[in-house]
N, C-alpha and C positions, 0 to 999 in steps of 0.2 A: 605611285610608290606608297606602301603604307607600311609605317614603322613602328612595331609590335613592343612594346613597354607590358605591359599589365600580364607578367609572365613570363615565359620567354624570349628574352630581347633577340629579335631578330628583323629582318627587311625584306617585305613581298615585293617583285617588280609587279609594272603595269600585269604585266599575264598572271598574276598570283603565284608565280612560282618565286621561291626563297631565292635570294641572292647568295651567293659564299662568304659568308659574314659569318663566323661562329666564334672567331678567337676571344677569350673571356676579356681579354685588355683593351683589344679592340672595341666588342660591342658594348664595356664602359665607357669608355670614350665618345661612343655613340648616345648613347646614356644621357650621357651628362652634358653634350649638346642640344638633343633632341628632346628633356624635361625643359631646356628654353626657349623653342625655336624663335628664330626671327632675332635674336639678344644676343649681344657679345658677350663673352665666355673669357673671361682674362686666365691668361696661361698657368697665370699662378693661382689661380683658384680652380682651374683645371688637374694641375698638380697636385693642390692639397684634398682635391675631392678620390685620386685615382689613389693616392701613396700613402696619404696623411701629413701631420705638420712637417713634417723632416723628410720630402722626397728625396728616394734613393741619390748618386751621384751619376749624373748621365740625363736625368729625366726628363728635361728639354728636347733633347735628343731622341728619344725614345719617345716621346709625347708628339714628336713630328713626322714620325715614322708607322707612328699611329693613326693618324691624321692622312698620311701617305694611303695609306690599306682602305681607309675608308673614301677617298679620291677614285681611288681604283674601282671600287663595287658602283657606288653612287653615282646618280647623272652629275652630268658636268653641269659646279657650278654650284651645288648643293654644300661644299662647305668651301668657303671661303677666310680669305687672311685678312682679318683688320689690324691696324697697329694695338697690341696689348692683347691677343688672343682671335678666336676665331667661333663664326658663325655660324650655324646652321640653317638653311637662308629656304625655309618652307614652310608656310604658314602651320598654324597650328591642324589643324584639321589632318594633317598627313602623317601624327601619330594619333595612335588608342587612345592618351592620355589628353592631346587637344579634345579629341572627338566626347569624350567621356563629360571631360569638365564642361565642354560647349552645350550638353544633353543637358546636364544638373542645372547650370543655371538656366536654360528653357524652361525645367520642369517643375523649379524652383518661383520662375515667373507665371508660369501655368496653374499651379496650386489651385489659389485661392478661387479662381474662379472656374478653370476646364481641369477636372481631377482627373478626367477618363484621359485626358489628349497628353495633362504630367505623366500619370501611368505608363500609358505608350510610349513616351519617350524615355523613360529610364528603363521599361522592360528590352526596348532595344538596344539599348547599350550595355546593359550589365551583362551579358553572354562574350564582353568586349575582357572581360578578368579569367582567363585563362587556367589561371598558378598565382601562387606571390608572385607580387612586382619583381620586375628586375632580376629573373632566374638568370643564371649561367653566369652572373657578372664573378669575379675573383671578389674576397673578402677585402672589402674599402671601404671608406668612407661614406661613398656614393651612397653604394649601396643599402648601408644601416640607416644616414640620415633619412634619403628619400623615399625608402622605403615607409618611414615613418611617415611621412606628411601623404603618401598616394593610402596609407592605411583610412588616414583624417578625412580623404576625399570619398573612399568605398561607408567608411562610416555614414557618411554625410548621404548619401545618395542611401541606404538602406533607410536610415531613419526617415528621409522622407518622402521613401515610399510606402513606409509602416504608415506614416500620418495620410495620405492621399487611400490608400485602402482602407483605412477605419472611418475616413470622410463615406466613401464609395459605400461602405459597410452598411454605413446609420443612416443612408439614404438608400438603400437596394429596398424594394418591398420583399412581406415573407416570402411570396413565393421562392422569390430566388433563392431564398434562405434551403428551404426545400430542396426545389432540384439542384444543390451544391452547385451554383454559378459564382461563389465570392471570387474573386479573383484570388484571394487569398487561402481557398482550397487547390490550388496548382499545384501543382508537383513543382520544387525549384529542379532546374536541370540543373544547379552544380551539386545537388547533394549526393547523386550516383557516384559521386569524384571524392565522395571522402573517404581518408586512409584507414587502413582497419583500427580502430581502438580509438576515432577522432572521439570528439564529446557530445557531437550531437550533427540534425543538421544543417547544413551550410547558414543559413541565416540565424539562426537561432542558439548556434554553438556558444560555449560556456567558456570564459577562461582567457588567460591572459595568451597571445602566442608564445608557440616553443620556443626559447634560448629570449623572451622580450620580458623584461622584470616588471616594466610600469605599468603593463595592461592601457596601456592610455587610451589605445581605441575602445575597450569598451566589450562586452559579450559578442559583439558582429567583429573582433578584428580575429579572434580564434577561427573566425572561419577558416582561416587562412591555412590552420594548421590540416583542414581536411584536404585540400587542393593539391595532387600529388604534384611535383614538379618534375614536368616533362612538357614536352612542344606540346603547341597547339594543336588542336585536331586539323587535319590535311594531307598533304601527301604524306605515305609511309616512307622511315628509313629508307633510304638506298638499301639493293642487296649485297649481301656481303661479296667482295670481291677476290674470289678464288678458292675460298673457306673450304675447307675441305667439307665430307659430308660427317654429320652427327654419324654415332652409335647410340641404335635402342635400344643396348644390353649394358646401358651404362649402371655402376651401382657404386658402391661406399664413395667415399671422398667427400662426405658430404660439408667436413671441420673445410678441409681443404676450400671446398668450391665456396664453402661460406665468406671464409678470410678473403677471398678475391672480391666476391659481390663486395663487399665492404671498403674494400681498397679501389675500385675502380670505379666505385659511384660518388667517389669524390675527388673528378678531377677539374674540378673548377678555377679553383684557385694557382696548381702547378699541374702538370701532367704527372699521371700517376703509372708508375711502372711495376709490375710483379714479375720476376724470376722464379720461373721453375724450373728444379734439375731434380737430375736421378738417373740411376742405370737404363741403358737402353730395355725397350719394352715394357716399363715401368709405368705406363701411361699419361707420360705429361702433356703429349698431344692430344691427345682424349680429353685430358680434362679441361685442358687452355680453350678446345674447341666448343666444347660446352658453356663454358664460360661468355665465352665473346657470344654466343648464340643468344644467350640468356640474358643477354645486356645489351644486346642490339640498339633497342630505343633508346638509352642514354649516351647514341652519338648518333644525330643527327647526319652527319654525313657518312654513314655508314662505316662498315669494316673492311681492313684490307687486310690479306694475308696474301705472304712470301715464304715458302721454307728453303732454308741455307744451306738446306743439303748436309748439314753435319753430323748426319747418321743414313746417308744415301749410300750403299757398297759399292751401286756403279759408276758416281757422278762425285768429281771434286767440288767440295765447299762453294757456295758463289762468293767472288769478292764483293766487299764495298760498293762499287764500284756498280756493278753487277745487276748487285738489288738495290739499289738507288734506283736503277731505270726503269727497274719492273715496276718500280713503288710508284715513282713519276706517271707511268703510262697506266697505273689503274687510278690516277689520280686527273686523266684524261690529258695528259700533254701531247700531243701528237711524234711522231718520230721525227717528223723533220724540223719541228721545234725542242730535242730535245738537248738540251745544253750538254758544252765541251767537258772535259771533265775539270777546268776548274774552277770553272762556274756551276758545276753539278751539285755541289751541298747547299752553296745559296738557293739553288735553285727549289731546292728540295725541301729545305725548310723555309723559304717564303711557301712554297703550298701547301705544307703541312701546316705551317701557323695560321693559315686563314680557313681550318677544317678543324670537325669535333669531328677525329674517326679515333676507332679501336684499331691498333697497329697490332697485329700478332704474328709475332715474327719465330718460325719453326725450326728447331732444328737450330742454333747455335753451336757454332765451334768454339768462340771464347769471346771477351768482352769487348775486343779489339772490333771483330767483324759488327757488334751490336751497338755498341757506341755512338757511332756519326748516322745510326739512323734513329733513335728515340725522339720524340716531340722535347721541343724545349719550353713551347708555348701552355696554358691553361687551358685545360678545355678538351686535349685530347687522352689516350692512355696506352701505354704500352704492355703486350702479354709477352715474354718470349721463354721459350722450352731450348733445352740444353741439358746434355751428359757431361757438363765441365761445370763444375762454382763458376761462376761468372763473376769476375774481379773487374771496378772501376767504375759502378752504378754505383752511384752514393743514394741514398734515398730509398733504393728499391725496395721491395716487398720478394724476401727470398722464400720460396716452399721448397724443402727438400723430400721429393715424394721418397717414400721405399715401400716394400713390399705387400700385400693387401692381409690385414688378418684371418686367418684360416677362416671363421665362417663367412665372411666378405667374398674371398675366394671362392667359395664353395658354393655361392649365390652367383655369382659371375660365370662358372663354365654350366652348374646348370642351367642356367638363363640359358646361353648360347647351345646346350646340348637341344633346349626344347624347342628353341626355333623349327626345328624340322616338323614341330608337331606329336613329336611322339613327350607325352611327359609323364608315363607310366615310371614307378621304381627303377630303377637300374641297378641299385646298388645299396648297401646299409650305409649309415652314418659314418662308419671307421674309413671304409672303402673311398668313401666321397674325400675323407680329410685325408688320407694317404696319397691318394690320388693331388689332390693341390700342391703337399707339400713337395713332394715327387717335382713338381712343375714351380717351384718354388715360391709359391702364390705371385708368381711375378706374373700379370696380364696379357700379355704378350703370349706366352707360353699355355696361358689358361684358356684365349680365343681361339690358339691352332688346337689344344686338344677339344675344346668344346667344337668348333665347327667338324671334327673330324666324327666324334660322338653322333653329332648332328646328321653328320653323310652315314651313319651306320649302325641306324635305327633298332640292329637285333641284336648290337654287342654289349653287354655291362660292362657296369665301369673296373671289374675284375679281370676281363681280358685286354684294358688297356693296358694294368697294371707292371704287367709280365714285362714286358721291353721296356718300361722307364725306368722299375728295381734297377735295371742292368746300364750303371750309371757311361760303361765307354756306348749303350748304343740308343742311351737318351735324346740326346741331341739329336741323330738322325730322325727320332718320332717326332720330335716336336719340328716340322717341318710342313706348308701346308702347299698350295696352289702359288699362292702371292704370298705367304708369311714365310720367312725362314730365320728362325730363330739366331739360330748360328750366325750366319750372315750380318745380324743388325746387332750382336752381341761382339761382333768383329771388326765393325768399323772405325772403333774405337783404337782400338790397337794398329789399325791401319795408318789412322792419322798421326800417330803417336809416333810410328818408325818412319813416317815425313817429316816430323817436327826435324827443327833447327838445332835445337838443344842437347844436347850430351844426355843430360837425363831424361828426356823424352824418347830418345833412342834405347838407351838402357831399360828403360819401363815395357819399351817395346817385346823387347829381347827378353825381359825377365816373365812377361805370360806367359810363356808353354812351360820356364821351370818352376814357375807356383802350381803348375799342373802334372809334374814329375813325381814329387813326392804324395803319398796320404798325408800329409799333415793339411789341418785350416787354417792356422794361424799361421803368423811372419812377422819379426821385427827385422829393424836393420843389420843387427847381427849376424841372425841366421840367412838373411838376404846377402851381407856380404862375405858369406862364404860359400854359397848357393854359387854365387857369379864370379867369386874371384874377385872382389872390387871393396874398396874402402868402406866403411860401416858410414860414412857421411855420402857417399853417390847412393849405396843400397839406400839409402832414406830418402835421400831426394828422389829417386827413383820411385820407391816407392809411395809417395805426398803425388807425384804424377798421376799415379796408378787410381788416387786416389780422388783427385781434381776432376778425372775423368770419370769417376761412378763406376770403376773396374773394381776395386776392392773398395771394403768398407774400411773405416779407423775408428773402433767402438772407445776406445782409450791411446791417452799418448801412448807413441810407439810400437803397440798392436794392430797388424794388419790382419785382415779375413777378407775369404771368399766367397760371394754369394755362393748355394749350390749348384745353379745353371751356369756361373760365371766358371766357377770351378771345373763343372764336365766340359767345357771349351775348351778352357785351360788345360786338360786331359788331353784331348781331342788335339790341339795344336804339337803337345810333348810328342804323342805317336807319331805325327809326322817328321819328328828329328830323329840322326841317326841312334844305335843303337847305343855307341859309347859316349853320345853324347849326354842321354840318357842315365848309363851306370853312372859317368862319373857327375852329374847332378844329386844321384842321391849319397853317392858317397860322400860328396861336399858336408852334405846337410848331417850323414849320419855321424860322422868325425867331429861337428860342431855339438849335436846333441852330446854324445859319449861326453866329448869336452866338459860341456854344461854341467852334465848329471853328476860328472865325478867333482863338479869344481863345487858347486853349490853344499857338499860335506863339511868346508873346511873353514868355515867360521862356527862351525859348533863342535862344543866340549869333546875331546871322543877320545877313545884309548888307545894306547898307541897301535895297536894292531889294526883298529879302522882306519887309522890316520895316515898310516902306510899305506894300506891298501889303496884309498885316495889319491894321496899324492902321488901315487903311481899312476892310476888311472889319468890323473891329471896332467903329467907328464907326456906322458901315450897318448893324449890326445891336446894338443897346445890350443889347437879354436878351439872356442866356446867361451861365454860370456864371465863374467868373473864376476863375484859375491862379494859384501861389505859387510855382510850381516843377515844375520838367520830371520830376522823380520823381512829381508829383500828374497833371500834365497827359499822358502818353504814356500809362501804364496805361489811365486812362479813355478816352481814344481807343481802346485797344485793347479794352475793354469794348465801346463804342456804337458799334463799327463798323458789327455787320449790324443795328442797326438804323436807323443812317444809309443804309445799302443797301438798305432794308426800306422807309424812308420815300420815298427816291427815286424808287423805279422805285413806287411809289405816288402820285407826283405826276408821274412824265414822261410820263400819257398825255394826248390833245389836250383831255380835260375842263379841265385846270388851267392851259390859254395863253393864256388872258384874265387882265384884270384886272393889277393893278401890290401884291398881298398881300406880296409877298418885297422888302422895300426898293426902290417899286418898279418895279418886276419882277414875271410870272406865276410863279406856284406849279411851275411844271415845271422854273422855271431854277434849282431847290433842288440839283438833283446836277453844276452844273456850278458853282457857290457852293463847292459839300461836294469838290468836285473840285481846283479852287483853294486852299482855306484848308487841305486835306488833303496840298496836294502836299511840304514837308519832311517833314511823319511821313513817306509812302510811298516817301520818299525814306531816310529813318531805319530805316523797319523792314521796308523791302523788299515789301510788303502787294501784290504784283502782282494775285491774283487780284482782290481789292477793289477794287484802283486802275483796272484795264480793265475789269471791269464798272460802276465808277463812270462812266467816261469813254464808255463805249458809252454810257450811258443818256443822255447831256448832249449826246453827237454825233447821237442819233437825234433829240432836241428840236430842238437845232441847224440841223440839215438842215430836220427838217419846217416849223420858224418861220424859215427863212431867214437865223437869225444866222449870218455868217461871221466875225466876231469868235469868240465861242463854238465854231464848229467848228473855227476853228484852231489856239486855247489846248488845246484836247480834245486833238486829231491832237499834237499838241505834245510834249504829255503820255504819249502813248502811243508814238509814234517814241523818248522817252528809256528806258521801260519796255524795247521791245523790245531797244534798245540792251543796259540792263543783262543782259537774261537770251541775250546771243550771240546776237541774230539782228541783227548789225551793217546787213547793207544794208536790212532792213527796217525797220528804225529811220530809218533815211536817206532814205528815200522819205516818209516819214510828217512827218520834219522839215521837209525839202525845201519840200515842199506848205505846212506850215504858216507856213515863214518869207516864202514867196512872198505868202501874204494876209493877213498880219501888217505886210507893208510894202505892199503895197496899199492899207492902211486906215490909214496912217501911225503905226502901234504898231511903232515905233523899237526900242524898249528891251523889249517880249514878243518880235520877233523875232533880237534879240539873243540874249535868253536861252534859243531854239531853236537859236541858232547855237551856243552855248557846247554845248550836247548834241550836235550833229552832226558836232562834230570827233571825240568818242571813237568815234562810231559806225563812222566813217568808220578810222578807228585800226585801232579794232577787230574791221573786216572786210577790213582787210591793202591797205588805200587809201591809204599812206602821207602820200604828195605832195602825193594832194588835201587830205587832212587839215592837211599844214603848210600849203600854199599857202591856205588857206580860214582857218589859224586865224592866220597875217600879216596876209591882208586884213581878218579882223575886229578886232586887233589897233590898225590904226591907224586904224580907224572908229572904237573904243573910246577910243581917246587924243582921237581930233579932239573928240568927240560928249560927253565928260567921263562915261564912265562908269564910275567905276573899279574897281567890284563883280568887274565881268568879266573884268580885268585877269588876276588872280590864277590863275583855275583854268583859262583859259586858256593861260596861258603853261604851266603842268603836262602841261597834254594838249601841248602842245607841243613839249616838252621829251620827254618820253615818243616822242613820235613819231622825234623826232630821234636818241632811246637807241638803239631797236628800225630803224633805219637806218645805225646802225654810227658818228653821229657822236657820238660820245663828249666828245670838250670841247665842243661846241657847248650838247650834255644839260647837264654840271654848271654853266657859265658862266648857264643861262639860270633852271637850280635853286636854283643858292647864291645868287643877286640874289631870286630868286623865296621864298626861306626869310626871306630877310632881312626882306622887304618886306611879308611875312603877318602878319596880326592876328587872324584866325578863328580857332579851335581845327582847324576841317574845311580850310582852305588849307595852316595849319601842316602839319598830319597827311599831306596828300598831296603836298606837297612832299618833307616826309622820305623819306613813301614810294618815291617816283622816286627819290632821293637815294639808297636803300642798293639800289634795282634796280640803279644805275648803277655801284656798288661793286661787287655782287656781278658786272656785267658784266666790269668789269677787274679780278677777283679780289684787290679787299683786302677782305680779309673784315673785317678789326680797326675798318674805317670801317664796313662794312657792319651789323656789331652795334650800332655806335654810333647811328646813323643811325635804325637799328628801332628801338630803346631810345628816342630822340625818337620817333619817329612812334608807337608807341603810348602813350606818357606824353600825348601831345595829345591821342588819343584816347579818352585815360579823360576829359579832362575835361570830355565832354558827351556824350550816346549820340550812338551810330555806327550806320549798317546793316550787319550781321552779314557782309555780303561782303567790305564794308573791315575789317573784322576779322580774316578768316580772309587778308587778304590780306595784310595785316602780319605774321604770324604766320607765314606762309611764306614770305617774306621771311627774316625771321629764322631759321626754322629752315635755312633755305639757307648763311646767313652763320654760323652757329654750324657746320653739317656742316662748313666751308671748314676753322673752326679746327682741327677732327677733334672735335669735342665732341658726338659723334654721339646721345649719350645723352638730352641737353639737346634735340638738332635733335627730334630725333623725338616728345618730349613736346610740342613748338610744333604739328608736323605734325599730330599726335594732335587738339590740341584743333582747328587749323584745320578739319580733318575731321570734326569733331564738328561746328562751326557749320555748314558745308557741306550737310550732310547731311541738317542739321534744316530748314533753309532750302532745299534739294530736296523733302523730303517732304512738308513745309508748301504750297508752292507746284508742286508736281509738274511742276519743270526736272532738269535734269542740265547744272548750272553745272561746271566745273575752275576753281580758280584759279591762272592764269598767272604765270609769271616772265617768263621766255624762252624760245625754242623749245627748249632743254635741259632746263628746270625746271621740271615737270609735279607737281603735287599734288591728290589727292586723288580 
């Protein structure tokens, strides 16, 4: 028996092969008898060398259980019980540490007179220091004192072989000198063993040891710090036992793989566990399998691997139960020794705690199955992969993989495309990244089309393209030999409509309606009117959906879908019947309606919008309800494109039956969404959204004959064009609309085209027509009581009159009109005109005034960004007047900034106007 100290503590038998002794608690215990052999060991200094002064509660206990393990490996007989502690009953010479010490003082007594016969015997024993003393122990006592004093010992034995070689030196003749015979031109064999960046080498290094403040050993005890710590040279690791095989085409991950090296090379002290999850085909197997490959040598007893099957579509989950035995039997227990099942955990953790292996356990269902089989002992470490959080690993090390960065991605399927040998172009840069994203950089997805690319060496990646676009017959392409995307993006959901749980069933059932409608997002809202079910099961349902790596949660309350996750979710809806179908989307489209008309009614609005709302609101009772234009405008701005998503998904002739939409056919959703949407798009300026909304509603329009609907549409978009300077095109589109608006006797809709087509008209240098049109509306408004119209009519009025040179007529019709405002938005533009008018007849000191009102009104409810920049330049006009030029140009500054953001956004080239003098931006 020879027991290994000076490095990695471990036990050769008589045949030199390693005993099963690796547990870190254990081989201190070992430790710490074997630094005394032959000498009694008192418990309680056994305790305070393993714990420190205050061992834990229990540790008697634990300290004889320890003792227990080491009975077990060791000949019978080797430790023994005396009263007050206990023995290690083998002379010195049967560790490193006797052997070492017994060499020094030979060499020690040899000196003076046999330097050559000293030499020899400390050359042979110093090849006896492996690593720092005492590798693999847990962080103790033990460990830090003794470590110190075996330093004092290595010290001792370099210095006097420095002194025995400078003897040797100054007696060698020159020749030796000559033909380099000093002993002291050798090459050390430990200094190949130093870590990159040590100080120098092994004998000679500089420096106190890493984490040692006193330096006490001296320049020789840094050696220490080159010496990498891993076993002795000898047999290699075990092979990994069942490991699946590497991939060569492995790439990014590199943050990822690093953070494990890190966590797994320190399990010394407790066993160290890292959780990975993430969506199926995400490559958490990939990378867990890398990993333990890569780190092999720091478990001497090898690696085991079991997968739990919880992403297998043919084969249920293993229990507990299950992979305990598999664990057992690659741990060598025989079958017909293989314990009952309730002696099976003991059993299982007595043989994991007498082993340093890497456990990497595949494939998890959830924490429950993962639990009773983690190491508890130091020394070993656990990897396990899983499509659920895994809840009840305290300690663990969690990686949540997602999806690979497009050029990551784009390095991964070309990898795998070249395998075949062909690595000529295939395709341009854009191709390559359409292509991934197509495939959702998800790995899984990027292997079947790279191996396919691979099998079909004369296609570009242009002709893959074609069939992925076409998202219902995605899924089918990504499909290979052995990979099936679908399949393993599905088992998820399979085990979901197993579960026990009410809401794991629900989650079940709710996949193919996330794949019913266009929309990507979901909260619980919209979920629980999708399903019919309370806004608290829609959420727990979906937090399921979500445990499971099926959807993401980028913020509370928002769900999304990956885009591979999504076309299954497609894929799943086609297979339910067809009414099961409509009426999923009508759920969903009744709740938007809802939403869009409710989200109006916490901001300022005239009565005529206000109606129009509360009707909508009415007519449609789901949908989420508003506190405030801070809650209600953002979310709008969230679910737009999927309001846009869902529309032009309902406006083809499938959906112009039937009365699903308050009703109303399912098509008339985007002229609903059009309506209830017009203050936002009037708020935030959303042209592009608001003319593809209004396209969609005018093509329904036309095809089902509504001319109501086609006019409020044209309506809508004559004011649009309006705002972004195409004045007469706006005007024709008006025109049209007010013509069959009174046609069908909608008085007050063609009113409020008329209040749009005076600016238009304005503002394509129509002056005349514009007052004369906005008089005769004027006293229709008066007669007809509508007084909404009153207001911003007489502004464009009044405007018309400024930019026509009559000057009293402008202020006489503005200062009545300021007076006579109640809105925040009539305040606001009245002022507006008001400091144009100033600024026309050069008082600037009203002119500042006037701005200063108009935007005080305008803070007090959002505005669209063009009324903003437009005040702004206003003012910086009237402050240049006063010569406050400094002032002017920071107004300018930001007007231009909204400007620009609002061009780019919407890709116009708006200016905002003063007068023909005063041009901005």
């Amino acid at each position: 028996m020879d027991i290994r100290l000076l490095g990695l503590v471990r036990v050769l038998g008589d045949g030199g092969r390693a005993l099963p002794l690796t547990a870190p608690l254990t081989c201190a215990t070992l430790a710490a008898l074997a630094l005394y052999p032959g000498e009694l060991v008192r418990t309680a200094e056994l305790a305070r060398q393993l714990w420190g002064p205050t061992p834990p509660e229990g540790a008697a206990g634990r300290l004889r259980r320890q003792v227990a393990r080491l009975r077990a490996v060791l000949p019978r007989g080797t430790v023994r019980t005396l009263p007050g502690g206990y023995v290690l009953d083998v002379p010195p010479e049967t560790t490193d540490v006797g052997r070492f010490a017994g060499a020094l003082r030979r060499a020690d007594a040899l000196a003076p007179t046999r330097p050559e016969a000293a030499l020899a015997a400390l050359n042979e024993v110093l090849p006896l220091w492996t690593g720092n003393p005492l590798m693999g122990l847990p962080d103790c006592p033990l460990r830090e004192v003794e470590r110190g004093r075996l330093r004092l010992l290595w010290s001792r034995a370099l210095r006097l072989r420095a002194e025995v070689e400078l003897r040797l030196e100054e007696e060698a003749p020159a020749s030796e000198w000559a033909r380099g015979d000093s002993p002291a031109a050798e090459p050390e064999p430990w200094a190949e063993e130093a870590t990159p960046g040590a100080a120098g080498p092994f004998p000679g290094a500089a420096g106190p040891f890493p984490g040692d403040g006193d330096g006490e050993a001296g320049g020789e005890a840094a050696a220490f710090a080159g010496i990498v710590e891993r076993a002795t040279a000898g047999d290699p690791p075990p092979a990994p036992t069942g490991l699946p095989a590497g991939i060569g085409t492995f790439v990014a991950r590199a943050v990822e793989l690093g953070r494990l090296r890190r966590r797994l090379t320190d399990a010394s002290g407790a066993p160290a566990v890292c959780l990975i999850d993430g969506p199926g085909g995400v490559g958490k197997s990939t990378l867990a399998v890398r990993a333990a490959r890569e780190l092999a040598d720091r478990f001497p007893d090898g690696l085991l691997y079991v997968d739990l099957r919880g992403a297998d579509p043919r084969n249920p989950p293993l229990t507990v139960s299950e992979a305990r035995r598999l664990l057992l039997a690659a741990m060598g227990t025989p079958g017909k020794e293989m314990p009952d099942e309730a002696g099976a955990a003991a059993t299982y953790h007595a043989e994991l705690g007498q082993r340093r292996v890497l456990l990497l356990l595949d494939n998890a269902v959830d924490g429950a199955q993962v639990t009773p089989l983690l190491p508890t002992e130091g020394g070993s470490a656990a990897l396990v992969t899983s499509r659920a959080l895994l809840a009840g690993v305290p300690g663990a090390l969690r990686l949540c993989l997602g999806t690979l960065a497009s050029d990551e991605a784009v390095a991964l399927v070309r990898s795998i495309a070249a395998a075949g040998g062909h690595e000529e172009e295939r395709g341009t840069a854009d191709e390559w990244t359409e292509l991934v994203e197509l495939c959702g950089r998800l790995p899984l997805a990027l292997r079947i089309i790279g191996t396919r690319m691979a099998a079909r060496p004369g296609w570009r990646v242009a002709d893959f393209l074609g069939p992925l676009r076409d998202e219902r017959r995605r899924m089918d392409e990504l499909t290979g030999d052995d990979l099936d995307l679908r399949a393993s993006l599905m088992v998820s959901i399979d085990q979901l409509a197993a579960g026990r749980g009410e809401d794991e069933r629900l989650a079940a059932a709710l996949f193919p309606a996330l794949g019913a409608a266009a929309v990507r997002s979901y909260t619980p809202g919209s979920v629980a009117a999708l399903m019919d079910v309370t806004a608290r099961e829609a959420g727990a349902a979906l937090d399921r959906l979500a445990d499971a790596r099926i959807v993401d949660c980028p913020r509370p309350g928002v769900y999304t879908l990956h885009d591979l996750l999504r076309s299954a979710a497609g894929w799943a809806a086609a297979r339910m019947p067809g009414e099961w179908h409509r009426a999923r989307l009508a759920a969903l489209a009744n709740w938007y309606a809802g939403s869009l008309y409710r989200l109006n009614l916490p901001m300022a609005l005239s009565t005529t919008y206000r109606n129009r709302y509360q009707d909508g609101a009415a007519r449609f009772p789901a949908g989420r309800p508003f506190t405030s234009v801070d809650e209600a405008l953002p979310w709008a701005d969230e679910v737009l494109d999927d309001v846009l998503a869902l529309a032009e998904q309902l406006s083809v002739p499938d959906f112009d039956r039937g009365g699903a939409l308050a009703g109303a056919p399912l098509s008339h959703f985007a002229l609903e969404s059009a309506r209830a949407l017009e203050t936002y798009f009037g708020t935030r300026l959303a042209w592009s959204a608001q003319a593809r909304l209004c396209e969609l509603a005018l093509t329904v329009a036309r095809r089902r004959g509504d001319r109501f609907a086609e006019a409020v549409t044209l309506g809508q978009l004559g004011k649009l064009w309006g705002q972004r300077g195409q004045g007469l095109r706006g005007a024709a589109l008006l025109r049209y609309a007010i013509t069959v608006l009174r046609s069908l006797g909608r008085t007050e809709e063609a009113l409020g085209s008329t209040l749009n087509l005076v600016p238009c008209l304005g503002s394509a240098g129509h002056l005349a027509d514009a007052i004369g049109l906005a008089e005769e509306t004027l006293a229709e408004v008066d007669a007809e009581g509508y007084d909404d119209f009153r207001i911003p009519l007489t502004n464009n009025l009044a405007r018309c009159h400024l930019y026509l040179g009559d000057h009293d007529r402008a202020r006489e019709l503005l200062l009545a009109n300021y007076a006579a405002a109640r809105l925040a938005w009539d305040r606001t533009m009245a002022a507006g005109v008001l400091t144009e008018y100033h600024l026309e007849v050069a008082e600037y000191e009203e002119a500042v005034r006037w701005s200063e009102r108009g935007m005080a009104h305008a803070a007090e409810q959002p505005f669209d960004p063009f009324v903003v920049a437009q005040q702004r330049t206003w003012r910086a006009e009237a402050l240049r007047g006063l010569g406050e030029e400094a002032s002017a140009h920071v107004e300018e500054m930001h007007a231009k900034a909204v400007i620009e953001d609002l061009n780019s956004r919407e890709n116009s080239h708006l200016r905002v106007r003063i007068t023909d003098r005063y041009l901005a931006g």
